[in-house]
C-alpha positions in Angstrom: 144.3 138.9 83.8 146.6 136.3 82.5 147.8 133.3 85.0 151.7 131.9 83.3 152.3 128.8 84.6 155.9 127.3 85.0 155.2 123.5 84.8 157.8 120.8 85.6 157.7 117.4 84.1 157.7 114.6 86.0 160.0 111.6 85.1 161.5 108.7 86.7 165.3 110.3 86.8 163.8 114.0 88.1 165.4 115.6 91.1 163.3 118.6 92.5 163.8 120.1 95.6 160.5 120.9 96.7 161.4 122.6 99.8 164.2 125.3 98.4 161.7 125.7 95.4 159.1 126.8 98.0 161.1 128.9 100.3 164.3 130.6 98.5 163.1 130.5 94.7 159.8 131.6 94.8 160.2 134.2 97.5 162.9 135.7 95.2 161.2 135.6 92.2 158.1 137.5 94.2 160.6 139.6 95.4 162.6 140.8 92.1 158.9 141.2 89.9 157.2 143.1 92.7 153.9 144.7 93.0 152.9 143.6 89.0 152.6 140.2 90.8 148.8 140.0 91.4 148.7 136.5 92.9 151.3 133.0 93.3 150.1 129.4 93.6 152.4 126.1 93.7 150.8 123.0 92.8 152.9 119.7 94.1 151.8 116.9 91.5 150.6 113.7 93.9 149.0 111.5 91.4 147.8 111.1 88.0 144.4 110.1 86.4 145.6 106.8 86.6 145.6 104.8 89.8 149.0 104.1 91.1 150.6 106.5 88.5 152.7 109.5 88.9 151.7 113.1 88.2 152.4 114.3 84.9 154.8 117.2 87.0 156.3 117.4 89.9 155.5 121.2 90.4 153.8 123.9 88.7 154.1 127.7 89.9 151.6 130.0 88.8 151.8 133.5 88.2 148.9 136.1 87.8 149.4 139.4 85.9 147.1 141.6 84.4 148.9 141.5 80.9 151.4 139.9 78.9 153.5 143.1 78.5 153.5 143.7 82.1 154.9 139.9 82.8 157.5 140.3 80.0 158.8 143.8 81.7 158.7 142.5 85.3 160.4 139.2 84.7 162.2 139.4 81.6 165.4 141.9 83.5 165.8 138.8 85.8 165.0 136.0 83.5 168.9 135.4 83.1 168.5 135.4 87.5 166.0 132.9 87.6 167.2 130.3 85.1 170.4 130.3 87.3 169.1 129.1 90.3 167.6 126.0 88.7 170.4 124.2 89.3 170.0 124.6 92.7 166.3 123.0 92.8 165.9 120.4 90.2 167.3 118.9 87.1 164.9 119.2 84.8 163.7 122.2 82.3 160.4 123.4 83.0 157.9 124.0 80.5 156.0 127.4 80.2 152.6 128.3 79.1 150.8 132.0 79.5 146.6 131.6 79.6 144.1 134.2 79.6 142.1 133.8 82.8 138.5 133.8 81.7 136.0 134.1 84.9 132.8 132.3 85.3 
């Protein structure tokens, strides 16, 4: 199983709108990939590790497959789909990291 995260960063000039990113853009995202979805989380950054300071990002989505190939072929014919509705969420690029889930 592998978990790709879509991580935001978090900066004093970011716009994020957390409330279309919840309800239109990850529905449709769910939506177009389909059953090789296994599971979706959104984490909403609150704080850092220092007191008083801001999260690191201002969202991260995560996304569970059970392979690489199997996340490039589901997302990759609506990659060009997703990157255009950032514009109507936030102003800032996310960054993306793909991680082996390892159980314990």
């Amino acid at each position: 199983m592998i978990k790709v995260s879509v991580m935001y960063p978090n900066h004093k000039d970011v716009q994020f709108n957390t409330d279309y990113y919840q309800n239109k853009h990850l529905p449709m995202v769910a939506k177009l990939i389909g059953s090789s979805l296994k599971g979706l989380e959104l984490d909403l950054g609150i704080a850092s590790r220092v007191p008083g300071e801001s999260a690191p990002y201002v969202a991260i989505a995560h996304l569970r497959f059970d392979n690489v190939a199997t996340f490039q072929e589901a997302f990759g014919p609506h990659a060009a789909t997703f990157a255009a509705d950032v514009k109507n969420y936030s102003n800032v690029e996310a960054e993306l990291q793909i991680s082996e889930l390892i159980p314990f």
